[in-house]
C-alpha positions as CSV (number, residue, x, y, z in Angstrom):
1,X,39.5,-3.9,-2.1
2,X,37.3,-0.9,-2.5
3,X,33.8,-1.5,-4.3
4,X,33.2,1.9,-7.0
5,X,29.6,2.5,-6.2
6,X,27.0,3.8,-8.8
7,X,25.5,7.2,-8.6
8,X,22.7,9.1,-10.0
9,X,21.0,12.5,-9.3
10,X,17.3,12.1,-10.5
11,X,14.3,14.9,-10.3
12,X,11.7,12.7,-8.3
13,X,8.9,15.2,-8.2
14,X,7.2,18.0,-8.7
15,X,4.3,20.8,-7.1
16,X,3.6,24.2,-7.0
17,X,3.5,26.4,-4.0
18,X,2.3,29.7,-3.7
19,X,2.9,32.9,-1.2
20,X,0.3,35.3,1.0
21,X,0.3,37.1,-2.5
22,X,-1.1,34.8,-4.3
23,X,2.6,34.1,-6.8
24,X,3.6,30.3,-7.3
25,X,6.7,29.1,-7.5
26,X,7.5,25.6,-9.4
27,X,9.6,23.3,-7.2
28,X,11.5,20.4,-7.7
29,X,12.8,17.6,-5.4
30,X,16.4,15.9,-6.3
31,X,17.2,12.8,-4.8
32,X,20.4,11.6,-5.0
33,X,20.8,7.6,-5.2
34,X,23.6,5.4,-5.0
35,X,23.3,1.7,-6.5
36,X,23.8,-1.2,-4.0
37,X,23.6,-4.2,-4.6
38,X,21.2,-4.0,-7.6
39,X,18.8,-1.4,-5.9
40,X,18.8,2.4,-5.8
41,X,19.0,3.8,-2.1
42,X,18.6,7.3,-1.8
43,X,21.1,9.3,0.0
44,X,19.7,12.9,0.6
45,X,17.4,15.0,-1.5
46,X,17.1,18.9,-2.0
47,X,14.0,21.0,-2.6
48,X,14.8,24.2,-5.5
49,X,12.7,26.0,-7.4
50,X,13.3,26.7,-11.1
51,X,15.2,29.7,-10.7
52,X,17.7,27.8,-8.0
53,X,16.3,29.1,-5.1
54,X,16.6,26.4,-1.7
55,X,13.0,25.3,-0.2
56,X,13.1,23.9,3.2
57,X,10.1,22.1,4.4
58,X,8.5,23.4,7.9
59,X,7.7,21.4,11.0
60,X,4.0,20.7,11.5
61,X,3.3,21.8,7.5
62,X,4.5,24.3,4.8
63,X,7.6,25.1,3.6
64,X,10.4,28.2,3.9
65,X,11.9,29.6,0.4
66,X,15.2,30.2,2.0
67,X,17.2,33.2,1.3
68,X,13.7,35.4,1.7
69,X,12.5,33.8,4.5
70,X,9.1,33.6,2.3
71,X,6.3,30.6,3.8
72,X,4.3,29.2,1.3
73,X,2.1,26.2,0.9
74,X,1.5,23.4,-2.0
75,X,-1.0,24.2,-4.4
76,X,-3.4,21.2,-4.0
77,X,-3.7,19.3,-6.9
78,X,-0.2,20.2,-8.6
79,X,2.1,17.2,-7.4
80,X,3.7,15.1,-10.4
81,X,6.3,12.6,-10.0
82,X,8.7,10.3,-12.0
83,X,5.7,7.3,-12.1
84,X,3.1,9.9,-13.6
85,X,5.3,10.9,-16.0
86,X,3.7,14.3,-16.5
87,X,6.8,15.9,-15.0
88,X,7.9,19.4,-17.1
89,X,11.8,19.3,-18.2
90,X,13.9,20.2,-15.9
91,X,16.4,22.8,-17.0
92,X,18.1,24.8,-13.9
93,X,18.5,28.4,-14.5
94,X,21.2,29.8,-16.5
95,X,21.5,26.5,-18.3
96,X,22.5,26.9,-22.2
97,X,23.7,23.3,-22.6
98,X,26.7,24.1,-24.4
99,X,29.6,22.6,-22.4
């Protein structure tokens, strides 16, 4: 017998990081979770910024906007997460919510 487990994608957090030029970029980390046994365990999470673009974090510090190669650091102060609740909406880009 095979056990149907439940799933969920949630945004866990938010910061800002910005670039040697001084431009920020919102990002947003997705954990996806699978219930077991009445808890949430997560499986693997993602880094994106608001227009889709992947963010890889950086041994030793920083992280790497992938696709431009582009290092950038978190904006002190700018971290919000699911317990704060003072997350923005997350809409990914090119969303129109008709379906």
């Amino acid at each position: 017998m095979s056990t149907i487990h439940a799933t969920r994608t949630v945004a866990e957090r938010q910061f800002d990081v910005e670039d040697a030029r001084g431009r920020t970029y919102r990002v947003t980390r997705y954990v996806w979770e699978e219930e077991r046994e009445g808890a949430w365990v997560e499986l693997w999470d993602m880094l994106l910024t608001a227009n889709g673009g992947l963010v890889d974090e950086l041994p030793g510090g920083g992280y790497c906007v992938d696709g431009t190669a582009t290092r950038v650091h978190e904006v002190p102060g700018s971290l919000r997460t699911r317990a704060s609740r003072r997350m923005e909406a997350v809409v990914p880009s090119g969303a129109t919510g008709a379906h």
